[in-house]
Structures are given as C-alpha cells and as structure tokens.
Residue, then its C-alpha position, 0 to 999 in steps of 0.5 A: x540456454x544454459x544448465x546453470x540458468x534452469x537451475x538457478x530458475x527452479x531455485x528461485x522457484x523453491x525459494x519463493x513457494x518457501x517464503x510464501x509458505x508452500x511446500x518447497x520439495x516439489x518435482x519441478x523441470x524445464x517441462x513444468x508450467x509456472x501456473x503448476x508451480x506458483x500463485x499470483x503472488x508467489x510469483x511476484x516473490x519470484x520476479x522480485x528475487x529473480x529481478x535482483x539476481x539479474x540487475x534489471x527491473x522485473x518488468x524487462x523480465x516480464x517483456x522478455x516473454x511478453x507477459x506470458x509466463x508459460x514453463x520454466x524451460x520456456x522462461x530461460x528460453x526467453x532470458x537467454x535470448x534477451x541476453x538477461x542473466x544473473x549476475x553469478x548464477x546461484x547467487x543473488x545481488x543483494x537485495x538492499x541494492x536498488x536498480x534502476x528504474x521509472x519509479x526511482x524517487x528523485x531526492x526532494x528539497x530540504x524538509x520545511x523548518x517549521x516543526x511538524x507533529x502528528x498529534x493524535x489518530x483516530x479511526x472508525x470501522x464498519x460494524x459489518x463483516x464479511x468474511x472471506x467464506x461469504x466473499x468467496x461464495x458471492x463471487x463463485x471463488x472455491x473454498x479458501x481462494x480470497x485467503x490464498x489468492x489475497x491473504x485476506x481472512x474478512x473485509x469490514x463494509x459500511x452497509x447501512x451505516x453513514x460514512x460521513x457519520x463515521x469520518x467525523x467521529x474520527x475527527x472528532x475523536x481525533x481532536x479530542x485525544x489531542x486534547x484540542x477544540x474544534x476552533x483551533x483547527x485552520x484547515x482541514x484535508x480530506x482524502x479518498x478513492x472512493x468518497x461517499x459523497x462525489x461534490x462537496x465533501x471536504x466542506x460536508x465534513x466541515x460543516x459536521x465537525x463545525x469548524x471556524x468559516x475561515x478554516x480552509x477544506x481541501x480535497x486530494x487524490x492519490x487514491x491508495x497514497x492519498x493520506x501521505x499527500x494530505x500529510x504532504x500537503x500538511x507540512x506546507x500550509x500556513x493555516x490561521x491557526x495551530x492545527x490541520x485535521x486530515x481525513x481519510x474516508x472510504x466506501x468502496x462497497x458503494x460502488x463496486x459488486x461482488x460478482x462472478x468475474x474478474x471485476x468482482x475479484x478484485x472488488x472482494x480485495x477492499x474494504x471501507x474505513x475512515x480515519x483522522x490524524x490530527x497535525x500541530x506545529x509543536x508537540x502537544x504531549x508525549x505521545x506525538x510523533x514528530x513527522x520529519x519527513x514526506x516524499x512523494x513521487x508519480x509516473x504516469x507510465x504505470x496508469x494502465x496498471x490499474x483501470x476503472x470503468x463503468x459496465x453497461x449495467x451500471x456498476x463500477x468495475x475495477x480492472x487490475x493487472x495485479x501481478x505487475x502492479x505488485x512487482x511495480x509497487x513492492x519494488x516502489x515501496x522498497x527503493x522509496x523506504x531506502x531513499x528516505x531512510x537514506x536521506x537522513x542517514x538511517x540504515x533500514x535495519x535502525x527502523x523500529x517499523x515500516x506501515x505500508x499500504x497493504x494493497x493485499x493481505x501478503x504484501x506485508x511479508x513480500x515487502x519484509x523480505x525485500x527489506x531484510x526486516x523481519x515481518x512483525x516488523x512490517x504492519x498492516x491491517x489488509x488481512x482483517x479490514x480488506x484493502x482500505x485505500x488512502x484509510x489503510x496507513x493510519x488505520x494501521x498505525x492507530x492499530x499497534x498495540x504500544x507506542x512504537x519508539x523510534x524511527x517508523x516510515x509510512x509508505x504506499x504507492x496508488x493508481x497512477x502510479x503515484x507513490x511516497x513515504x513519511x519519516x516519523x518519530x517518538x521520542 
C-alpha cells in the first residue's frame, strides 16, 4: 500500500464532507474509522468521486472490502490488494466520463414522429404535516437525525383525507388548465408504489372523473420511475381521442409505521401526493412542453437493493440498503441524463434543468455534482414533501417558480432497478 494512495483517500475525504457541508479541517489518518468521518450520504459522495478516480463502478469498491467500510488504512488495504487505484493519484478522471457498468442504458429507437405534448400539470398535497421533530421523536431518532441523515425537513401525509379524492381533483384540475373537456380524453394512466386502493384503481379513477366508456384505463409499476413509463407508454398509444391523462397517486403512510428500528427509518423518508399531467398530440397553447423524448431502462441485478416484506404483526416494512442503492442510482441517473442529452446532440451544460426523483432530500446536490451543474439547477420537492414515489417528477415540476425555458430532463430511477429519463421543451 502506497503513501500516495492514503492521501489521495483522505483527500476524497475532506472533499466530500465539504461538499456536504461539513467541516473539511478534521484529524484524519490511516487509524480513523469512516464511521467517525462520514455519514451515510457523505460517503456515497465519497464512493462517487473515488469510483471515477479509478475508472471502476463503486460497487468493485464496495466488493473489494465486502461492504464493510472500517478505517481508511483499512480501505487502501483492500484497493490495493484488489489492484484498483486511481488512474493518477491526486487527480480525478472527469466526472462527465461514464464507466462501465449494468446500468448502462442501451441507445433506444428513434423517437415516434407523431408529436407529443405535456399540456398542463397538476398536483394535490396532504393537508398534514409532520415535521421532522415529530418523525424524529416517533422513531426514537436524536434531535436533527431525519434532516442530517435524509435532508428532510417535514413530510406531507394524507390522514384522514381521500386519496383517491385528491388524484382526481388533479385530474381534474389537470384538465382544466388545459383547457380540455373530460370527453376528449381516449385513455388514461395510472401510476403507483403505494396505491390507496390495491384492484380496480385505474378504473375508480375513471369512473371519478367520468371519462367516456371507451376511454382505455391502464395501470403501471415502476414504483419510483413510475411516471416516466406512463409517460413512455403515453407517447405510443393510439388513443380514440386527442389526449392521455396520466395520474400519479401515493399513500405510503397507509401502509408503512414509524416506529423504532430500521423499518420505521426508512418508512420516515416518504411522503404522499398525487398529481397529473395532461399529454396531446398538438401544442394546445404557449406553455406546453414539447416532450421529445423517453428512455427507459431495468436490471434486475439491483432488486434486492430494495426489499419489502410484510412483519408477523402485520405491518408492511420497507427494507433499504440505502448506501449502495444511492451509489447505484445517483451513477444511473447520472450516466442516463448523458446518454439522453447525448442523443440528441446536447451537452449537459445546454440544459436550463435536470427534475430528478429525489429518493432523499440530498440527492439533488449529489447529483449536481455529478453533472457540474450547479445546484439550483437541479430540482426536487423531497426536503419538503418526503419522498413522494412515481408523484415526485411532476410534483416537482409543477412546483418551479416560472416556466423554465429550454431544454429540461426528467429523471429517477425505481425498485427493481428500473430507471429512465424525458427530454422536454418550451418554446
């Protein structure tokens, strides 16, 4: 093991309690635990940045000391014998270089001719809040740990409002932003992870809103990337009439507790939300986003990231191996947001925005950096919503203060892994 490389470790070190706002002047040598020196998503910066530097996916980093990251001595230990090292020791490779990897998306088919346009948005939040104090003292967490840990400052939850009344006041609020009558709607698409009503709720929905009886209802996973397949599967279908309505609904707080324990931390990282975003085939007035573009990509190598079970008492818990899954996903999001804007000859920089799927509230920044754009630049609604699941792209959408002009990319990857990306456009 050489010199060089410890340093060049507790380099990356600094760098990343840097970037996620800690004191980067901290005592720090071969002997210090990485538990002493970085939080969870302080250290995926760290695996991010250190991947790159080496030209391998983080996962062989992770491997290399069987995912168990003890001291720093003990890390360039493990590199060294695995014959990973950074291409030039003090110096990263750039960060706009994609590796290798499973989670490389394949090109895709032209994009359909037919045009493709988000007419209007609309969302409908929970009246509750909780605020991270309160989620904090119901699973036993210190002072300050869902904000540290997650960078969530509050989650919105249904209680005891309807979330089936919700989703469809956003469709209908959807529709008339638009403005577009219920009868012009030739199919609709319904999206969710956690769906307030387990059979039968595309059609609930349709019945609701009263849409025409030859209106087609579908439903579609995707969990977390749910809302880039429906608007996938948007773009391809020959409805009998002008529009598709497409519907995100999530209740999370149905179905998961917070309790003391792992299960109950990670149930404190979502929140609920529904939304809907009204697809034409013509632009129906200036503010439509021309939508050029959507890939979609999956491996299955990546499902037990993220495993749900149902506890003898009864409850659903949710069980997250969070620190690899946001290695894996930041890096997903990352590559796909290249690929895309690659294909159709953009340079990432040309983008006015990138709304990602906030899996936490500090996925945002982690993925600026990953891009080199800066963070305002990269929107999501997680620090004040919770992570709201397959509602989360057009919740955060629908929240920008102005129309954003130009180039945006939506993206977010979900269990499975499944993960994708949009192009859109105002002109």
């Amino acid at each position: 093991m050489s010199s060089s490389l410890l340093t060049h470790l507790l380099e990356r070190v600094r760098e990343a309690r840097r970037n996620l706002g800690a004191d980067d002047d901290v005592s720090a040598d071969a002997n210090t635990r990485f538990a002493d020196l970085l939080d969870s998503m302080a250290m995926v910066e760290f695996l991010l940045a250190l991947g790159d530097d080496c030209g391998v996916p983080p996962e062989r980093i992770e491997q290399a000391v069987q995912q168990r990251f003890g001291t720093v001595g003990e890390l360039a230990a493990a590199l060294h014998a695995a014959g990973i090292a950074p291409t030039s020791v003090g110096q990263s490779a750039p960060r706009s270089a994609p590796t290798a990897g499973p989670a490389v998306m394949q090109e895709s088919p032209a994009p359909v001719a037919r045009g493709c346009w988000l007419a209007a948005t609309a969302v409908q939040l929970p009246d509750t809040v909780q605020t991270a104090r309160h989620v904090n003292e119901q699973i036993h967490r210190p002072f300050g740990w869902l904000e540290d840990h997650a960078g969530i400052r509050q989650r919105l939850v249904w209680g005891e409002q309807d979330p089936l009344t919700a989703a469809a006041a956003a469709a209908r609020d959807c529709l008339d932003r638009a403005p577009l009558p219920a009868a012009d709607v030739g199919a609709l698409v319904v999206t969710s992870e956690a769906p307030p009503l387990l059979a039968g709720l595309a059609a609930a929905l349709h019945h609701r809103l009263g849409l025409p009886p030859d209106a087609v209802a579908l439903e579609v996973g995707g969990a977390c990337n749910g809302f880039l397949t429906a608007l996938w599967l948007a773009r391809q279908i020959q409805a009998p009439r002008p529009a598709t309505l497409l519907i995100a609904v999530e209740a999370p707080s149905r179905y998961l507790s917070l309790e003391p324990g792992p299960a109950g931390e990670a149930a404190a990282l979502f929140g609920d939300g529904a939304a809907a975003c009204l697809i034409t085939g013509q632009a129906s007035a200036a503010e439509c986003a021309s939508v050029a573009d959507v890939v979609l990509g999956a491996d299955g190598s990546g499902g037990p990231l993220i495993q749900i079970e149902r506890s003898p008492s009864g409850p659903i818990a949710v069980h997250l191996r969070g620190q690899a899954l946001s290695v894996r996903a930041l890096k997903t999001m990352a590559r796909t947001v290249r690929t895309l804007a690659d294909k159709h000859r953009l340079q990432v920089a040309d983008l006015a925005a990138v709304v990602v799927h906030g899996g936490n509230g500090r996925f945002p920044g982690l993925l600026a950096r990953q891009l080199d754009l800066a963070p305002e630049r990269v929107i999501s609604r997680t620090a004040a919503t919770g992570n709201l699941g397959s509602a989360s792209l057009p919740v955060a959408w629908a929240a920008l203060p102005a129309p954003v002009k130009g180039p945006v990319m939506w993206t977010a990857v979900g269990a499975g892994l499944t993960w994708g990306a949009a192009l859109l456009e105002r002109r």
